[in-house]
C-alpha positions, 0 to 999 in steps of 0.5 A, a space after each residue: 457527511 464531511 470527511 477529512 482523509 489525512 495520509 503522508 502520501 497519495 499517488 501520484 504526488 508521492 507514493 513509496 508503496 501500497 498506502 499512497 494508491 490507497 490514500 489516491 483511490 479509496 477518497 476518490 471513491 468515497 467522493 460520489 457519496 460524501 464531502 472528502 478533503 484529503 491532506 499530505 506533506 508538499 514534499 520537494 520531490 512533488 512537481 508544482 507546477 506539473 500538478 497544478 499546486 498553488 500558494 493559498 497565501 495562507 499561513 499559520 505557525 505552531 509552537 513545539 518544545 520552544 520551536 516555532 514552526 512554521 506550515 504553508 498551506 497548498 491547494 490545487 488550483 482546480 480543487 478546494 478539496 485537496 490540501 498541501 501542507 509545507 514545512 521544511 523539516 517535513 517536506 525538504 528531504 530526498 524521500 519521504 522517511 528514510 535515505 541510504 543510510 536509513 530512517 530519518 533521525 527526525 521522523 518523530 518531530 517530522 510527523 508529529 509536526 504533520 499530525 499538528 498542521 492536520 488539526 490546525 488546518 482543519 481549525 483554522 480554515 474552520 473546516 466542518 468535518 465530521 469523521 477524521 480518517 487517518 492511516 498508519 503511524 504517520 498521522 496516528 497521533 492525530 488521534 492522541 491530540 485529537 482526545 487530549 490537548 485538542 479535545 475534538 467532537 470529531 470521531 477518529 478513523 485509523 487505518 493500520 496498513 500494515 502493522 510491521 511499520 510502527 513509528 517507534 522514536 524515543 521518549 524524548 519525542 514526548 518533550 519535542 511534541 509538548 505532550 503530557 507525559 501523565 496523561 499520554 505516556 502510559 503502558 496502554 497508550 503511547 508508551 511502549 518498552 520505555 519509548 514511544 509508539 506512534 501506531 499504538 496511540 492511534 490503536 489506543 485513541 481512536 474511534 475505530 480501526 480499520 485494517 485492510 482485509 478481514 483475514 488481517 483483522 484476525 490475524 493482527 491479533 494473534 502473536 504470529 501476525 501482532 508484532 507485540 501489539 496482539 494483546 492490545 488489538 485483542 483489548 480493542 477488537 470492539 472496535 476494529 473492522 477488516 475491511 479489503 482494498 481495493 484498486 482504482 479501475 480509472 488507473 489500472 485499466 488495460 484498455 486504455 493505459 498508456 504505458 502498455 504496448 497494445 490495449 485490450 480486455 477480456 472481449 479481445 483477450 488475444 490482444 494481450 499476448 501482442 503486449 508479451 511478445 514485445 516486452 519479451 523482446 524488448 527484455 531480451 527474453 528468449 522464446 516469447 511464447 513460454 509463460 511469462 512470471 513476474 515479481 514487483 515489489 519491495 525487496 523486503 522479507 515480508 514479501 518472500 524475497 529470500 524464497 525467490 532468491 532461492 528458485 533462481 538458480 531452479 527457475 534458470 532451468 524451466 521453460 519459462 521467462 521470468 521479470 523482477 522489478 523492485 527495490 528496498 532494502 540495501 541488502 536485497 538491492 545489491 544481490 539482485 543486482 549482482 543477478 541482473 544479466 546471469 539467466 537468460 531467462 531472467 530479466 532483474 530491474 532494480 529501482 520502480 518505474 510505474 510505466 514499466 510496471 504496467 508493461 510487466 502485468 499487462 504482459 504477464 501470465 502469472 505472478 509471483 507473490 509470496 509474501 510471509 505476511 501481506 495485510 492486503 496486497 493491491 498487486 495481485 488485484 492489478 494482476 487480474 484486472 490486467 488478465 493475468 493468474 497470480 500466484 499467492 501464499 495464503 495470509 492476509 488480503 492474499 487469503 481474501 481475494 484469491 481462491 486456488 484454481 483447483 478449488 474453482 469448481 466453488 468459486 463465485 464471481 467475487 473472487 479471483 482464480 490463482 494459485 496458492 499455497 500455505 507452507 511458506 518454504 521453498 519447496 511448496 512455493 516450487 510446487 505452485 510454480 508447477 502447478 502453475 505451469 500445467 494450468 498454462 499447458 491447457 490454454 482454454 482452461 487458464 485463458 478461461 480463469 485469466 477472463 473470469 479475473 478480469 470479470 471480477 469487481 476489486 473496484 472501491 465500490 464495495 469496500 467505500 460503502 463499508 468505511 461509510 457504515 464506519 464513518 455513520 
């Protein structure tokens, strides 16, 4: 089987968050069993020459709205199976979809120009694919023009990573991308509120969606979790599968990740502790030996950032370190800024630094993530490949891959230990936390929960074979 996996990010050429490690690892696995070509925007932020990306001295023009366009495309000079699309509209930015200020103004033209050279290049390099598998509102018109102006024998698989992120543009977006307003721009397709919905097209045209954890499957199809588009998700369900995430164990590996002070795994588990002591230092963490939480993420509302805003001022007073890495919205950027340097028992990092990343989860006792919504979630599987506990509300992915540690006398071996709670307010996350803490009083049961979470299979091994049975 030949499969075309289409994604506007892919680590390590340009990731903003959990969809570029999944567009890295999910055809990486996918390849032991099939033909997979994967294509994404040359952004100027990608170092060619660092990464091996050469001209293919091959280009092609496409025609929108009076505009000629014209796409170059890249190929890694050691893979004909990787492909690189230029366009200076799509790729001459300083990040991948928005800026300080915001969204880009052009991200319709920009992404509906990428779901073009998809198809063009798949055409014209005559390409035989069976399966086009594309993710999220970027190249989720990929299936519009795939059943309308292209009329393609090629089945569609779209993956929504996470619904909250839509690709809502103005109606104008139908003259910019030539499309046909009779036959695209209705209420059960691509319109949406007299605008246009990117996602929605790709729920409406494609042959079957995945998302990314079977809790999220359901849940997407509730008004709490659909954000306004539960009624379709309902009319499609016939062809929606939940299928979970999971993590490359070539990348996240702590016994040979080069970013961590000191290697180990769950045969030399007290190597791990090496690795807190010289973080802990290194951050200016008082008394090393108390349990270290950390947080790494997107400083959005989804994430429960404003429930971690308010334990600050209670965490200051526990007997424990705490590590904050992350960034995203202006709002959140700035008040943990202000915070940087307040607790001494609190270290606050704005900005990523994957390096430091992985120094905090190979350090880390716990972790902290909160979210209000998490369609899966990759960092509490990292967390646990690295020998931590996280500490988990019950949505989503988070639902799926972790179990209470109080409720661990029903475990089996597929599932990770942690700590998890339901309510989302402050007081149930508080009660988490000390709950977590006396799960770290008694150090031979919370090492033997942490060695169980390394045992556990969050590979794609499983997960790649169920897209297979999507794909057939």
């Amino acid at each position: 089987m030949n499969i075309l996996f289409a994604s506007s990010e892919i680590f390590p050429y340009a990731k903003s968050g959990g969809l570029g490690d999944v567009a890295q690892s999910l055809p990486a696995e996918l390849k032991k069993i099939a033909d997979v070509y994967t294509i994404m925007p040359l952004y100027a932020s990608i170092d060619r020459q660092k990464y091996n990306i050469c001209s293919s001295d091959f280009s092609f023009d496409i025609l929108l709205n009076g505009i000629n366009h014209q796409i170059d495309l890249y190929q890694k000079a050691d893979n004909d199976f990787e492909f690189f699309l230029y366009n200076p509209v799509l790729c001459d930015r300083e990040s991948l979809y928005n800026d300080h200020y915001g969204e880009f103004g052009d991200n319709q033209l920009r992404f509906g120009l990428f779901s073009y050279a998809i198809i063009e290049t798949m055409l014209r390099l005559k390409l035989k694919i069976d399966v086009i598998h594309i993710n999220d509102w970027q190249t989720a018109i990929v299936a519009l023009l795939a059943k309308t102006k292209y009329s393609l024998g090629q089945k569609i698989v779209f993956t929504i990573h996470n619904l909250a992120y839509q690709g809502i543009f103005h109606k104008s977006a139908m003259n910019d991308l030539d499309l046909n307003w009779d036959e695209c721009f209705k209420s059960d397709r691509f319109e949406y509120f007299d605008q246009v919905n990117f996602l929605k097209a790709g729920i409406f045209y494609s042959d079957a969606i995945t998302t990314v954890s079977p809790t999220y499957a359901q849940e997407i199809q509730t008004p709490s979790h659909g954000h306004t588009l539960e009624n379709m998700l309902v009319a499609n369900n016939h062809k929606l599968h939940g299928i979970i995430n999971g993590i490359s164990y070539d990348v996240f590996n702590p016994s040979n990740d080069e970013n961590i002070y000191k290697h180990f795994d769950k045969h030399n588990y007290d190597l791990k502790l090496k690795n807190k002591i010289k973080l802990s230092k290194e951050l200016n963490l008082r008394e090393p030996h108390r349990p270290l939480f950390i947080f790494i993420g997107r400083f959005t509302p989804q994430k429960g950032v404003d429930m971690i805003l308010q334990s600050l001022h209670l965490l200051k007073d526990f007997e424990i370190n705490v590590a904050i890495l992350g960034n995203g919205d202006r709002y959140y950027n700035s008040v943990f800024a202000k915070l940087t340097n307040t607790y001494p028992n609190i270290h606050i990092k704005v900005g990523y630094d994957e390096g430091f990343a992985r120094k905090l989860y190979a350090a880390a006792d716990f972790l902290l993530m909160p979210s209000m919504f998490e369609p899966c979630g990759l960092n509490q599987m990292i967390t646990m490949r690295y020998g931590g506990v996280p500490i988990v509300a019950k949505t989503g992915g988070l639902k799926d891959s972790v179990i209470d540690f109080s409720d661990s006398s029903h475990h089996t071996k597929d599932i990770g230990i942690g700590v998890t709670f339901e309510e989302h307010n402050l007081f149930w996350y508080m009660h988490a936390i000390t709950k977590a803490i006396s799960l770290y009083s008694n150090q031979k049961k919370y090492i033997k929960f942490a060695k169980h979470n390394m045992s556990v299979d969050n590979s794609w091994k499983h997960s790649a074979k169920e897209y297979m049975k999507v794909y057939k």
